[in-house]
ZAFIRO-510858 format. One record per atom (N, C-alpha, C): residue in three letters; x, y, z. Coordinates in steps of 0.2 Angstrom, whole numbers, plus 2048, in hexadecimal, padded with zeros to 3 digits. Example, Ala and Ser with C-alpha at 12.3 -4.5 7.8 and 13.67 -1.06 7.14 Angstrom:
residues 2
ALA8427E4827/ALA83E7EA827/ALA8427F0827/SER8407F5823/SER8447FB824/SER840800827/
//
This chain:
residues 125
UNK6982FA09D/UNK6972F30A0/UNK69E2F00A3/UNK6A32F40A1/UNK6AB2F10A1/UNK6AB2F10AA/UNK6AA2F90A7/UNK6AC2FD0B0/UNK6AB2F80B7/UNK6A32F40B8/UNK69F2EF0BE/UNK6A42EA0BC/UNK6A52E90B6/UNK6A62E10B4/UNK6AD2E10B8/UNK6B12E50B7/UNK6BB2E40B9/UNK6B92E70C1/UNK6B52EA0C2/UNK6B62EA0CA/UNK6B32E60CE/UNK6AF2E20CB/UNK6AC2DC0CF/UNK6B12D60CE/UNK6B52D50C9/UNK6BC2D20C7/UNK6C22D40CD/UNK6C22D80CD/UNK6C92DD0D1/UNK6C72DA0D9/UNK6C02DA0DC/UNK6BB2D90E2/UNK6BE2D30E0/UNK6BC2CE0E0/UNK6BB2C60E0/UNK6C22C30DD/UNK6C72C60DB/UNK6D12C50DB/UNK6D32C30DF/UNK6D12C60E4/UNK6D52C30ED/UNK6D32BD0EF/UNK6CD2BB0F0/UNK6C92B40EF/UNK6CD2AE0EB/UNK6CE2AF0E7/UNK6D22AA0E1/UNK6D62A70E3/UNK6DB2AB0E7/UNK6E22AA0E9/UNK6DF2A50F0/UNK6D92A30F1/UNK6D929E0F6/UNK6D82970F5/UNK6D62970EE/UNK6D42920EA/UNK6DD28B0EA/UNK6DD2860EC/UNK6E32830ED/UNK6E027C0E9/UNK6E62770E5/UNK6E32710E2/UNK6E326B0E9/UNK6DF2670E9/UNK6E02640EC/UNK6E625E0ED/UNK6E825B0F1/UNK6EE2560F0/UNK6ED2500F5/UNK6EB24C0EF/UNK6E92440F3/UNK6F023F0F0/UNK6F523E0F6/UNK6FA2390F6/UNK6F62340F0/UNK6FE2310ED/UNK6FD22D0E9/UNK6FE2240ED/UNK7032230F0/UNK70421E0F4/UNK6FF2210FB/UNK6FC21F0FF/UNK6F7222104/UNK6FD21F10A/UNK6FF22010F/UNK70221E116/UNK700219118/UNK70421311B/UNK70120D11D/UNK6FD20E122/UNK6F8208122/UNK6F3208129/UNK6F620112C/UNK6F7204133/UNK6F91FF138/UNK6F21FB13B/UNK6F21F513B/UNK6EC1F113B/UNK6EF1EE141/UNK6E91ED145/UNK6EC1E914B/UNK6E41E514C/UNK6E51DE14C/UNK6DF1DA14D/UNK6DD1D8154/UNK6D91D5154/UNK6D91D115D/UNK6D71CC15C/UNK6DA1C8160/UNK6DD1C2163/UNK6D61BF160/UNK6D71B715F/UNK6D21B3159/UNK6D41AC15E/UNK6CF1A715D/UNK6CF1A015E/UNK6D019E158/UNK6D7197157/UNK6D5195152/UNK6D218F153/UNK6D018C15C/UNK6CB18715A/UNK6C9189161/UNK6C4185164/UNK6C018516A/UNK6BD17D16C/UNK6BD17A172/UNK6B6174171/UNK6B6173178/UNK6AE170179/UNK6AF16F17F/UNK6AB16917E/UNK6AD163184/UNK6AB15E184/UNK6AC15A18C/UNK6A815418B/UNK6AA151193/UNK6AF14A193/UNK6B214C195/UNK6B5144197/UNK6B414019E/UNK6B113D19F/UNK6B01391A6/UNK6AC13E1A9/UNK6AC1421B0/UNK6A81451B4/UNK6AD14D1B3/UNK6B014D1AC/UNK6B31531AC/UNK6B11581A7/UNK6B115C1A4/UNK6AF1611A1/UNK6B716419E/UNK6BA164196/UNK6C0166195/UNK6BF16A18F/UNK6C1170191/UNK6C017618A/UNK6C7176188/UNK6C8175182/UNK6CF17517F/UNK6CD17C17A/UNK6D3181179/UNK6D4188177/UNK6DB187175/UNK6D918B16E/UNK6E118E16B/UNK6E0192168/UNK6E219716A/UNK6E619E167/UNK6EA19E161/UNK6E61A215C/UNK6E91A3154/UNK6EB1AB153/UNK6EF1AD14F/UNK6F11B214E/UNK6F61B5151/UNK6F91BC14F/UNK6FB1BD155/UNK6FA1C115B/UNK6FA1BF160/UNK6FA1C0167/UNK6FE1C416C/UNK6FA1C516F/UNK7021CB175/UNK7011C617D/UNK7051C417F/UNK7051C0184/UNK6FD1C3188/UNK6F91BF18C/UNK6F51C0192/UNK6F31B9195/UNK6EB1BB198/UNK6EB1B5199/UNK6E21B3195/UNK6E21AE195/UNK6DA1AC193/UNK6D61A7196/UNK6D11AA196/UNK6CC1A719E/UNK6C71A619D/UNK6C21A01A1/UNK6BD19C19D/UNK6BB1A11A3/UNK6B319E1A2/UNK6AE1A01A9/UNK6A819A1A7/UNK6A91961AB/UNK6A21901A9/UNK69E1911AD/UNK69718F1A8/UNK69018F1AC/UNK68C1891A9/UNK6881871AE/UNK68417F1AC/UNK67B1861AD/UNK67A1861A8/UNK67318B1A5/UNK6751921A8/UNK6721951AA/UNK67519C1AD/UNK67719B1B4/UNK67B1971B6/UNK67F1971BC/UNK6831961BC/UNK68819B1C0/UNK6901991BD/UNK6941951C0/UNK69718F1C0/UNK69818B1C3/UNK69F18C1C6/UNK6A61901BE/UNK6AB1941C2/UNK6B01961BC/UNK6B71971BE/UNK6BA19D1B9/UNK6C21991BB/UNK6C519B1B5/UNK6CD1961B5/UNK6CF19C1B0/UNK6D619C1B1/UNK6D91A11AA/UNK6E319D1AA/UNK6E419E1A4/UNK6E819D1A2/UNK6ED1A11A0/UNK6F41A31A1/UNK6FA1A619F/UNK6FA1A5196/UNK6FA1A9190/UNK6FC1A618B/UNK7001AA187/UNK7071A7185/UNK70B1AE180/UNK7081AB179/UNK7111AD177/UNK7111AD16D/UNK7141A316E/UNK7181A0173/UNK71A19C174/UNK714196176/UNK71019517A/UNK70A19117C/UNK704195179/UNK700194174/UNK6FB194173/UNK6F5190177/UNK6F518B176/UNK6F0187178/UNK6EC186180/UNK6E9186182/UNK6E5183188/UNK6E0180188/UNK6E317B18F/UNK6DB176192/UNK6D9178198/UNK6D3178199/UNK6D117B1A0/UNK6CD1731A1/UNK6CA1721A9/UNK6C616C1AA/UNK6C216F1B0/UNK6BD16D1AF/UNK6B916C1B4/UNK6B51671B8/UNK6B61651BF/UNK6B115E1C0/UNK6AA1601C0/UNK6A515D1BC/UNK69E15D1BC/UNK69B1551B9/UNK6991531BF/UNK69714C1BF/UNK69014D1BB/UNK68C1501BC/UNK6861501BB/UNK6851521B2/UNK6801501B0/UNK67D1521A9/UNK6791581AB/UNK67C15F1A4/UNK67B1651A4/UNK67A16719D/UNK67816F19D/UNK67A172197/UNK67F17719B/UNK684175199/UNK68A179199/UNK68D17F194/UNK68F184195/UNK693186190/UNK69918A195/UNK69E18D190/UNK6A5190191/UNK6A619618F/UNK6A8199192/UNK6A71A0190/UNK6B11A318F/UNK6B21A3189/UNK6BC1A3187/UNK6BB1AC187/UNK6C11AF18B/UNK6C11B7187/UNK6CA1B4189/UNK6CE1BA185/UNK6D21BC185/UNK6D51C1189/UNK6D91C418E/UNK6D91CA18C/UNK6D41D018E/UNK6CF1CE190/UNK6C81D0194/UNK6C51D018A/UNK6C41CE185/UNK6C11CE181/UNK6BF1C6180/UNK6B61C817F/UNK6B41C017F/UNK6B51BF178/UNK6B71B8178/UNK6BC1B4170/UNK6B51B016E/UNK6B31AD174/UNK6AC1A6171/UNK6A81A3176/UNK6A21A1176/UNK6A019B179/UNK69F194176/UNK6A218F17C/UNK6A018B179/UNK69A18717C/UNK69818017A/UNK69217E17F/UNK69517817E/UNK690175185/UNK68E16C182/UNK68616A187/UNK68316A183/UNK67E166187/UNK67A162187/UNK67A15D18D/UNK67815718E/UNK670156190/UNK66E15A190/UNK666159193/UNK66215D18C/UNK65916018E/UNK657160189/UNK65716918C/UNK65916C18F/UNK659172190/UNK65B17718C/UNK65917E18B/UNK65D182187/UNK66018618B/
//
């Protein structure tokens, strides 16, 4: 029984030598995180026959620009964009719209949309 037994042993010795331990780092490599750009506040409201979205950029940011597109229900009535770096955060856009609506704002940065906002005056949805 020796004889099978040490040549099926002898056979299967090459194989062994492929067996390696594993090695999982003790500290793991840092991960670079990179977020995208955040509102830290957003509103929109009417002053007189005006329409005023105030925006402010939180976090940090790579200059571009950030751009409304207004609609009174599903029509657009028009589009404004502003320059913003690490220095000017903030922006106001205005629009004239005398009449009462359901308006909302549409804020993207950067071609990524950040928020809507709304305001509406009538009973529509």
């Amino acid at each position: 029984m020796r004889p099978p037994f040490l040549a099926l042993l002898l056979t299967l010795l090459p194989l062994l030598g492929g067996c390696r331990y594993t090695f999982i780092p003790v500290i793991p490599e840092r991960v670079a995180i990179s977020l995208p750009p955040s509102l830290a506040s957003a509103s929109l409201l009417r002053r007189g026959d005006e329409l005023l979205v105030s925006a402010a950029l939180g976090g940090q940011i790579t200059p571009g620009y950030l751009s409304v597109v207004w609609y009174d229900g599903d029509k657009e009535l028009g589009r404004d964009s502003v320059y913003l770096d690490t220095e000017l955060r903030r922006a106001e856009f205005r629009l004239q719209a005398p009449a009462k609506g359901s308006y909302r704002a549409l804020l993207s940065f950067g071609g990524v949309l950040l928020r809507q906002v709304e305001l509406r005056e009538t009973g529509e949805l």
